[in-house]
C-alpha positions in Angstrom: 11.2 16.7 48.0 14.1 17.9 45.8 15.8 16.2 43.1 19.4 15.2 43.9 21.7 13.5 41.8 23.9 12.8 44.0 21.5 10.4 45.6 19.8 9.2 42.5 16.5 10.1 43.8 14.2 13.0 45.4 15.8 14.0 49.0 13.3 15.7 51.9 15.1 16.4 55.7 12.5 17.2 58.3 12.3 17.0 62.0 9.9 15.2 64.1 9.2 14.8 67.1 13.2 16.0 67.4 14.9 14.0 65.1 16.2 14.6 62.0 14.3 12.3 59.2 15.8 11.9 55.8 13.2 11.1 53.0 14.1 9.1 49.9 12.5 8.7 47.1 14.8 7.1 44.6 14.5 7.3 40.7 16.7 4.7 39.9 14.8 1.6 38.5 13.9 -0.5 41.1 16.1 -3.1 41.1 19.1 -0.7 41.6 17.2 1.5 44.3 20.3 0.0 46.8 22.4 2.8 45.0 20.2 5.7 45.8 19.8 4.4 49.5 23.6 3.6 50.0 24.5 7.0 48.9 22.5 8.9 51.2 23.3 6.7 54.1 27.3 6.5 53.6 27.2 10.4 53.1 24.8 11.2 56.3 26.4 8.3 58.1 23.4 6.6 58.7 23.2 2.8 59.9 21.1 -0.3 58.2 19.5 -0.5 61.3 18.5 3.2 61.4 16.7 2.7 57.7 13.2 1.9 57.1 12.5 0.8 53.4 8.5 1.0 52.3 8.2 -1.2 49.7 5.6 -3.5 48.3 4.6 -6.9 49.0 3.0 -9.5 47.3 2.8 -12.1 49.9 0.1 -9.6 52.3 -3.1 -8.9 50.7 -4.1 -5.3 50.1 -5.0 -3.1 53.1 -2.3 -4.8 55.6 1.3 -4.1 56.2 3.7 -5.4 58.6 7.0 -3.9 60.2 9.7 -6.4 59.8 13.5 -6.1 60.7 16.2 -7.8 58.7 15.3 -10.6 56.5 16.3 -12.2 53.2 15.0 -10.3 50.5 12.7 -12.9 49.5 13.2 -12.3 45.8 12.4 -8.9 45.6 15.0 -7.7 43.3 15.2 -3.8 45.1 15.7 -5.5 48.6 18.4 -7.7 46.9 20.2 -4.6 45.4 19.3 -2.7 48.9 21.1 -5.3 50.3 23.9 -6.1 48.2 24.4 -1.8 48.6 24.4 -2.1 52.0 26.2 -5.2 52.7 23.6 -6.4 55.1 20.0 -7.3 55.7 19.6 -5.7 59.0 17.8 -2.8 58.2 13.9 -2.1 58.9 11.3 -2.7 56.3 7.6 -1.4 56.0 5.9 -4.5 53.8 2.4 -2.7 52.6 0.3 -5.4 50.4 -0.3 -5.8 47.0 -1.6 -9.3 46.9 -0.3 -12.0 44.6 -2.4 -12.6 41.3 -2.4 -16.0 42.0 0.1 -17.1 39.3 3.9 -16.5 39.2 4.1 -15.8 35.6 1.9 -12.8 36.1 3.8 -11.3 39.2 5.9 -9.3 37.0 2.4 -7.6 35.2 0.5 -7.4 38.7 3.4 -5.2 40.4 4.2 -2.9 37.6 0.1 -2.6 36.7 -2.0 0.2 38.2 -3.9 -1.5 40.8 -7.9 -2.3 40.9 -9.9 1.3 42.7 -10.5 -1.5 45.6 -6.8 -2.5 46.1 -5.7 1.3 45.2 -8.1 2.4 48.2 -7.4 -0.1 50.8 -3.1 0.2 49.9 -4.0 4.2 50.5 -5.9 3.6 53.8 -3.1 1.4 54.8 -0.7 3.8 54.3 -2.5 6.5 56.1 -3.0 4.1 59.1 1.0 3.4 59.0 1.6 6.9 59.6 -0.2 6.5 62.8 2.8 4.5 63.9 5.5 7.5 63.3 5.7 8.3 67.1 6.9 5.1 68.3 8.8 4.2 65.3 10.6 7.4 65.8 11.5 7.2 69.2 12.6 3.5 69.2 9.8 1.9 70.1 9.4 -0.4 67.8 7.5 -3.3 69.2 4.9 -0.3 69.9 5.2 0.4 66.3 4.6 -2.9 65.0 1.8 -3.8 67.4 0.3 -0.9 65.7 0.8 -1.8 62.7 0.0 -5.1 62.7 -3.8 -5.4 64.7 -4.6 -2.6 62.6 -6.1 -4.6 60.4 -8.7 -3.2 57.7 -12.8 -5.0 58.4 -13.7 -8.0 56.5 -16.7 -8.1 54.2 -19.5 -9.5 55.6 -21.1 -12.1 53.5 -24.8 -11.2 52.8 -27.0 -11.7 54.9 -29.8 -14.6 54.0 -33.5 -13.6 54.9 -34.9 -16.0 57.9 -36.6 -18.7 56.5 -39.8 -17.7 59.5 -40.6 -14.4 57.9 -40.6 -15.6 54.2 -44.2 -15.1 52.0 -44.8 -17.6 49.6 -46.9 -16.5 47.0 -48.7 -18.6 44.5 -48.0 -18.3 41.2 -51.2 -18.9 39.4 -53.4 -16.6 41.1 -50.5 -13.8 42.4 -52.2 -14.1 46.4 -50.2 -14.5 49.1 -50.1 -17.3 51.0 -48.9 -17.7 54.8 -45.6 -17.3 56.4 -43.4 -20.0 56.2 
């Protein structure tokens, strides 16, 4: 990627799978990104609905993600300035989860914190398994794309397992023997 002012962020053009992709990364703060992303799409011509925004997301825990189109912004201040930029919701969004933190007077510490090595490591697997999804979203397919997006979902912990009461040795504490099996 290549620093650009005159889209206010770092630009990238590839092609895959025969189709030109623009890359945006934009360095605006983020509740002005809508100015980097207007820019590149009024000068390349590009549609809202041809636009896929990755952002952040603090209503899906860490390690999911979910492929949305249009929308309210839900108070996300860069989708509200994305938005406002655009003059219109209807473009696609790539929700990855950070998790909430549970209390709403901490949301603006939680988001702009560096996030725990577990959530930092499941967001990075997430990511990697989105990718997985380029194909289809590429091509159009985008209820392929969000089907694989969205029952790729990362294992559950599995609670510890208790030892069966049948196989436990109880052992007296006075004299240190063993006793029988339960």
């Amino acid at each position: 990627m290549q620093p650009d002012r005159n889209f206010h962020g770092f630009v990238a053009r590839t092609s895959l799978h025969g189709q030109t992709v623009w890359l945006l990364k934009p360095q605006t703060f983020m509740n002005v990104s809508g100015k980097a992303v207007a820019a590149l799409a009024r000068f390349y011509k590009i549609q809202p609905d041809e636009i896929l925004v990755v952002h952040d997301e603090l209503d899906i825990i860490p390690g999911q993600a979910k492929l949305k189109f249009a929308g309210s912004h839900a108070g996300h201040n860069g989708l509200r300035d994305i938005h406002a930029q655009l003059g219109t919701g209807d473009y696609w969004r790539l929700r990855l989860g950070v998790g909430h933190p549970g209390v709403k007077s901490e949301v603006i510490h939680w988001v702009l914190k560096k996030p725990s090595l577990e959530h930092r490591e499941a967001i990075q697997e997430t990511v990697q398994r989105t990718l997985k999804a380029l194909p289809p979203l590429l091509a159009g397919e985008m209820d392929k794309a969000t089907l694989l997006i969205h029952t790729s979902k990362p294992p559950r912990p599995k609670p510890p397992r208790l030892p069966d009461p049948s196989t436990l040795l109880i052992t007296d504490p006075k004299t240190k023997e063993q006793g029988d099996s339960v």
